[in-house]
C-alpha angles and dihedrals in degrees: 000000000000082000087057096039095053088049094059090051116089114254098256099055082043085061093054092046094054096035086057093048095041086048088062090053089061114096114208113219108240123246101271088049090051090046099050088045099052081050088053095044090045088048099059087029082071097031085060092039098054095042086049089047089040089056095045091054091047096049086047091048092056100036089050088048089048104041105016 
């Protein structure tokens, strides 16, 4: 009966249907776990950040030695 029901909806108002029962399905992390995981993410952000600078520094290093 709801089969039949969703084939007779448009396809847009389908969509909807199925969006709103797939967002109940989501679980949210809780607030230690987002925590733990921005510090993660801010971490590996500056670890990134300081190889990429380290190897501009060294390629400028070199280039400068060699053509300045």
């Amino acid at each position: 009966m709801v089969a039949e029901r969703r084939s007779e909806l448009n396809p847009i108002a389908r969509y909807f249907m199925e969006l709103k029962a797939e967002w109940y399905k989501i679980t949210f992390p809780d607030r230690k776990e987002l925590t733990r995981s921005t510090i993660v993410v801010f971490i590996f952000t500056l670890l990134v950040t300081t190889v990429i600078a380290a190897y501009d520094f060294l390629v400028s290093l070199i280039f400068g030695r060699l053509f300045g």
